[in-house]
MARLOMI-547671 format. One record per residue: x, y, z of N, C-alpha, C in turn; residue in one letter; residue number from 1. Coordinates in steps of 0.2 Angstrom, whole numbers, plus 5000, padded with zeros to 4 digits. Example, Ala and Ser with C-alpha at 12.3 -4.5 7.8 and 13.67 -1.06 7.14 Angstrom:
2
[r [5066 4972 5039] [5062 4978 5039] [5066 4984 5039] A 1]
[r [5064 4989 5035] [5068 4995 5036] [5064 5000 5039] S 2]
end
This chain:
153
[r [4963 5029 5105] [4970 5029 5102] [4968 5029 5094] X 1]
[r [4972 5032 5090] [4969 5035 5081] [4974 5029 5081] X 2]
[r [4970 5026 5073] [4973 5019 5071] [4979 5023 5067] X 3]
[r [4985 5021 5066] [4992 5023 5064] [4990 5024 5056] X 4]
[r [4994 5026 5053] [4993 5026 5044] [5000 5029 5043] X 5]
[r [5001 5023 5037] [5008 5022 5033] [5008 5027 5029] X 6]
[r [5013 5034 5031] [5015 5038 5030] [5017 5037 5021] X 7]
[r [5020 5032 5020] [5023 5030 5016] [5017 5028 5007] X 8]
[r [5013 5027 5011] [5008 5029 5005] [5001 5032 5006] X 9]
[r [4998 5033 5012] [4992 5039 5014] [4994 5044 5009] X 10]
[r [4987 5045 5006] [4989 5050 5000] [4990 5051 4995] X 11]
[r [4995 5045 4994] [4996 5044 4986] [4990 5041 4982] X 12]
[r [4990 5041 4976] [4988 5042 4971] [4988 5034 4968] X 13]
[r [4982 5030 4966] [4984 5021 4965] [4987 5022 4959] X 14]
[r [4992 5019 4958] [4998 5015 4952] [4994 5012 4947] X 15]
[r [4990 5008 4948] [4987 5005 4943] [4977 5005 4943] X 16]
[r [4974 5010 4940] [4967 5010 4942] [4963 5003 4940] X 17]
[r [4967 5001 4936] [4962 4995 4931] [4964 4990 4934] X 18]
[r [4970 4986 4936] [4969 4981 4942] [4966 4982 4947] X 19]
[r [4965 4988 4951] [4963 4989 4956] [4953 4987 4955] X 20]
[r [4953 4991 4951] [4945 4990 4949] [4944 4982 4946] X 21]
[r [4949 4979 4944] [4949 4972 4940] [4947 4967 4948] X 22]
[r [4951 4968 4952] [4950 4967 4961] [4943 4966 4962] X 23]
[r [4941 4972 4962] [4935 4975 4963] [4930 4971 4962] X 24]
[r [4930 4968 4957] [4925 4968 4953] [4926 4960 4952] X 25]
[r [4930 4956 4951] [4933 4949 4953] [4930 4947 4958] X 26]
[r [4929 4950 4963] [4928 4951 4972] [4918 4950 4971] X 27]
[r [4916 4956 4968] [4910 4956 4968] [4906 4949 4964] X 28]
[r [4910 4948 4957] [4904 4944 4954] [4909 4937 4956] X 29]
[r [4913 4936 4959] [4914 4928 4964] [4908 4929 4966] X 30]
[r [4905 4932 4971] [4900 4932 4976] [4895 4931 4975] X 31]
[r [4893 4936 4970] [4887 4935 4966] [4885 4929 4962] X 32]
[r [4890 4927 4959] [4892 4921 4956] [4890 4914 4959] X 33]
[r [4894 4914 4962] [4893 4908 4968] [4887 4908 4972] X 34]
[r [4885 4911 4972] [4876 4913 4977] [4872 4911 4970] X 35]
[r [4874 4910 4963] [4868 4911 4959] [4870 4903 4956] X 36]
[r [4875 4902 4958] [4879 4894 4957] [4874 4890 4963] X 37]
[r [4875 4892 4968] [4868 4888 4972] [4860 4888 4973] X 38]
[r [4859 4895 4971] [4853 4892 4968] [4850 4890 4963] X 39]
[r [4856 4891 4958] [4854 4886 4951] [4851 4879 4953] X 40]
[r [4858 4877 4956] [4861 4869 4959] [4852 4868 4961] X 41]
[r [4850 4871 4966] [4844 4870 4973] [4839 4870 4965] X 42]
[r [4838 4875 4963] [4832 4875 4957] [4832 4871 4951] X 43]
[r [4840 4868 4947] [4839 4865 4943] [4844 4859 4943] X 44]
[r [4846 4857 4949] [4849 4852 4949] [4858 4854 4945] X 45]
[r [4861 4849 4944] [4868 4850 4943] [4869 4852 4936] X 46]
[r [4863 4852 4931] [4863 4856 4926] [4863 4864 4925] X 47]
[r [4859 4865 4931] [4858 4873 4934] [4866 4874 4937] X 48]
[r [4868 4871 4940] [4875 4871 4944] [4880 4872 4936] X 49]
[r [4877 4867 4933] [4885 4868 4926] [4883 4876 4921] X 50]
[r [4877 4877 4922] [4876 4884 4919] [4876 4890 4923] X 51]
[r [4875 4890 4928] [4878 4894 4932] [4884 4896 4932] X 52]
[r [4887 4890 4933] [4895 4892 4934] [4897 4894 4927] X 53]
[r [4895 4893 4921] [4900 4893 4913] [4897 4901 4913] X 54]
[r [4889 4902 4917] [4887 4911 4916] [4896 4916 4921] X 55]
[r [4898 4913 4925] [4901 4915 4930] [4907 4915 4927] X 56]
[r [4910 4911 4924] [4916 4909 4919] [4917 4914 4915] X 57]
[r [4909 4913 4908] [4910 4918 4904] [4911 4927 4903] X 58]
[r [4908 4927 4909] [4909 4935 4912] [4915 4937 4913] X 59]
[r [4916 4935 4918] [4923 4934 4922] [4930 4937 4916] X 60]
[r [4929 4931 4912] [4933 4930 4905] [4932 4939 4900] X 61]
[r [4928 4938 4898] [4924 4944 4895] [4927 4949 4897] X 62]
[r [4924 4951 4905] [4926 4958 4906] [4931 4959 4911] X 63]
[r [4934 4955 4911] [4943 4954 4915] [4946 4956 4907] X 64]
[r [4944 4953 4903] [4950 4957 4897] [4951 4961 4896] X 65]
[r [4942 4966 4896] [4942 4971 4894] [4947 4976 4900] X 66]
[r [4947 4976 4906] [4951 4980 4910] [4956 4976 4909] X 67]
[r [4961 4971 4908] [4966 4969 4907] [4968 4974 4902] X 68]
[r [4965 4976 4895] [4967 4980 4890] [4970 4986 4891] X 69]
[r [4964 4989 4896] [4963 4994 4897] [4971 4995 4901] X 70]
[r [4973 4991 4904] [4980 4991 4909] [4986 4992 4904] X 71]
[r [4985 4988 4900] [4991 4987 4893] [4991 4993 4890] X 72]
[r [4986 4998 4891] [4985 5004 4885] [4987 5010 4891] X 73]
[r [4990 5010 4899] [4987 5013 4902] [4994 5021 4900] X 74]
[r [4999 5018 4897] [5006 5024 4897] [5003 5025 4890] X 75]
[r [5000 5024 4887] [4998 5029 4880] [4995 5034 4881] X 76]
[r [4992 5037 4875] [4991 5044 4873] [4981 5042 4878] X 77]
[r [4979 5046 4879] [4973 5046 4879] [4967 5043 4875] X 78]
[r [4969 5047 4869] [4965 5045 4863] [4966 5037 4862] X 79]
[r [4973 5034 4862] [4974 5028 4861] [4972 5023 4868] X 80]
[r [4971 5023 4873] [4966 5020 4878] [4959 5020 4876] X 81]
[r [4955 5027 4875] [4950 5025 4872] [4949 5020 4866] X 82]
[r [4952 5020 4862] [4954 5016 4856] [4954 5008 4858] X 83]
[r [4958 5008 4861] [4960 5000 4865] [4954 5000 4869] X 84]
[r [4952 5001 4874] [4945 5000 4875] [4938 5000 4872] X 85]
[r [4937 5004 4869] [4931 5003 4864] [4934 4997 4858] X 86]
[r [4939 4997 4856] [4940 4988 4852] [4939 4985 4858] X 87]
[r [4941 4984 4863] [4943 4976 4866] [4935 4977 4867] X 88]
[r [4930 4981 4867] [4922 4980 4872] [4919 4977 4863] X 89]
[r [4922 4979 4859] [4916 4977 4851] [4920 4970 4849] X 90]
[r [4926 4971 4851] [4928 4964 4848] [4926 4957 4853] X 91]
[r [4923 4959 4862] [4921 4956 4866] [4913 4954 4867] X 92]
[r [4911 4959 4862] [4905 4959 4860] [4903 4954 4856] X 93]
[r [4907 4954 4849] [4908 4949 4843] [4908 4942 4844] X 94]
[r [4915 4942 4850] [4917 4936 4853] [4910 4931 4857] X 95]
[r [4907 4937 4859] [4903 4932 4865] [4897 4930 4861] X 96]
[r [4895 4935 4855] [4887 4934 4850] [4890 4926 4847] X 97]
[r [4895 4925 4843] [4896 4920 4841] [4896 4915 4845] X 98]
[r [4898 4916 4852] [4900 4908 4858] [4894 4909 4857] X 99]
[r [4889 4913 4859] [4881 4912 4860] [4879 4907 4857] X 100]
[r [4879 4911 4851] [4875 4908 4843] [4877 4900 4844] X 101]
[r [4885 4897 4844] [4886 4891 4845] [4883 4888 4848] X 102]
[r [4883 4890 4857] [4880 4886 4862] [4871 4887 4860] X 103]
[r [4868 4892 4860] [4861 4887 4856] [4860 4885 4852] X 104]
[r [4864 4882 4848] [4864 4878 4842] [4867 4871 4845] X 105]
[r [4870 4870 4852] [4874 4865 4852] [4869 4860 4857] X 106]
[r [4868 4855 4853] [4864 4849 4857] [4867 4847 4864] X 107]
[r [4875 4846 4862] [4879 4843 4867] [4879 4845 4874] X 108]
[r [4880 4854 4873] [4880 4859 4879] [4871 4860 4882] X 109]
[r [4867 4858 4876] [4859 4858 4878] [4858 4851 4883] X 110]
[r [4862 4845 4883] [4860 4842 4887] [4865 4842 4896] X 111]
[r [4869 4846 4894] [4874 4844 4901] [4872 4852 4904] X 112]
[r [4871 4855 4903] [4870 4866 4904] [4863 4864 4905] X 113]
[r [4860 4868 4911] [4853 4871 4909] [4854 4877 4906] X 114]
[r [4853 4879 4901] [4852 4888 4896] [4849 4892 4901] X 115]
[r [4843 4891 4903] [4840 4897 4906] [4844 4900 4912] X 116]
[r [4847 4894 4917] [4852 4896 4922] [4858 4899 4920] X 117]
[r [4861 4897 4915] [4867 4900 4912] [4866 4908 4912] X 118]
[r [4861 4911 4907] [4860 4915 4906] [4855 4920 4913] X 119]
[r [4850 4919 4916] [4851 4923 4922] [4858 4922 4926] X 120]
[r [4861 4919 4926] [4867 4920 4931] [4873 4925 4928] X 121]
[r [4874 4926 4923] [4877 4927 4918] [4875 4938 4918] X 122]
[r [4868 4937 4917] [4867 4943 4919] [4867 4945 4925] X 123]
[r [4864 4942 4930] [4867 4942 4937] [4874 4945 4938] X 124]
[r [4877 4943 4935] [4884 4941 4937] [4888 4948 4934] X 125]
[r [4885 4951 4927] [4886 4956 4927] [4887 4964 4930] X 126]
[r [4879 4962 4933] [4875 4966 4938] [4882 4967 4944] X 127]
[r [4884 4961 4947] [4888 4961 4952] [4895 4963 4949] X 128]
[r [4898 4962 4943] [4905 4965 4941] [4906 4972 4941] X 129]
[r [4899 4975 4936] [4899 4982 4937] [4897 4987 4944] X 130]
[r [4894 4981 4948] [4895 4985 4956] [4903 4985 4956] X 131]
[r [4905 4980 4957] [4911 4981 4959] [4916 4983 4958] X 132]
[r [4915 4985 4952] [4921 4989 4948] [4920 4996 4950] X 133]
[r [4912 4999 4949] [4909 5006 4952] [4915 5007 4959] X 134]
[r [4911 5001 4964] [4914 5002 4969] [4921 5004 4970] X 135]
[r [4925 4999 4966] [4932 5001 4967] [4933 5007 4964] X 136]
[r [4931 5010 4958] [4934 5016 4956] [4931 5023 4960] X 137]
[r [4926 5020 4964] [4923 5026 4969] [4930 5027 4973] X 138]
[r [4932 5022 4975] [4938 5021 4980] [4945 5024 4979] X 139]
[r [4947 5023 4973] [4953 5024 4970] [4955 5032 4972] X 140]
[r [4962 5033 4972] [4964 5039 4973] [4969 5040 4967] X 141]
[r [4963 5047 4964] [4966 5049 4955] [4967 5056 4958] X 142]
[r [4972 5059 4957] [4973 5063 4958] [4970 5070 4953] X 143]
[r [4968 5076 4956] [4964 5080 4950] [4968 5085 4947] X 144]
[r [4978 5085 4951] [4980 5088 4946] [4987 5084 4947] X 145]
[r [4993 5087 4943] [5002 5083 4943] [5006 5087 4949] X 146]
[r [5005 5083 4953] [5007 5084 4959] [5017 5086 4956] X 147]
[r [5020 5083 4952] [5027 5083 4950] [5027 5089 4945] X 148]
[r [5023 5094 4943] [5023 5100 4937] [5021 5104 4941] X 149]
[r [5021 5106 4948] [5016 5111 4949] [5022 5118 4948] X 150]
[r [5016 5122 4947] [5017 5129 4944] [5021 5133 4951] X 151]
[r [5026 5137 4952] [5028 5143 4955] [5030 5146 4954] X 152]
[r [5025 5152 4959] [5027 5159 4955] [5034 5161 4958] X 153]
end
């Protein structure tokens, strides 16, 4: 028997691409995250676990904005998405070099974080967002033309 399919949106076209991929990718670097949360923990003890998890925090933060933006931009012009995207990625770039520059300057965070766990989990964690977000956008249904303008002769 062929599994039934909801006539009602087979076909269509996703509503919103950047949630969808923000899912996505949410979905992937939890996994990742949490898997890199536990072998901190096993390799460096609950310091490895606190830096693990602030790598997993920080990302998360970081590049959920940046497609959050990208969602808030998504009824403008073109030009003006690109725009709001390349700010939200330089101003998130800015934002994270200064947290950096803080936290290896910060005694306080050097003694409760292990630094090296933060930061492999952190890139880890990226590695698994950008799967995820790949994946979901490979998935998405964008249409290649305006299904509501089409031309008759």
């Amino acid at each position: 028997m062929a599994p039934e399919v909801n006539s009602g949106t087979a076909g269509q076209a996703t509503r919103h691409p950047a949630l969808a991929m923000l899912r996505g990718a949410l979905v992937a670097a939890t996994v990742v995250g949490v898997n890199a949360a536990a072998v901190s923990a096993v390799a460096a003890g609950l310091k490895g676990l606190w830096g693990a998890l602030l790598g997993l925090l920080m990302v998360v933060v970081f590049s959920g904005v940046g497609l959050l933006a990208v969602h808030l931009a998504r009824r403008t012009t073109p030009t003006m998405q690109l725009a709001v995207a390349m700010a939200s990625y330089t101003g998130r770039i800015a934002i994270f070099g200064g947290l950096l520059a803080i936290a290896l300057s910060s005694e306080s965070l050097d003694r409760n974080v292990n630094l090296t766990a933060l930061g492999i989990s952190a890139m880890v964690v990226v590695m698994g967002w950008m799967a995820g977000e790949i994946w979901a956008w490979s998935h998405l249904r964008v249409p290649i033309y305006d299904l509501d303008n089409e031309v008759t002769a």
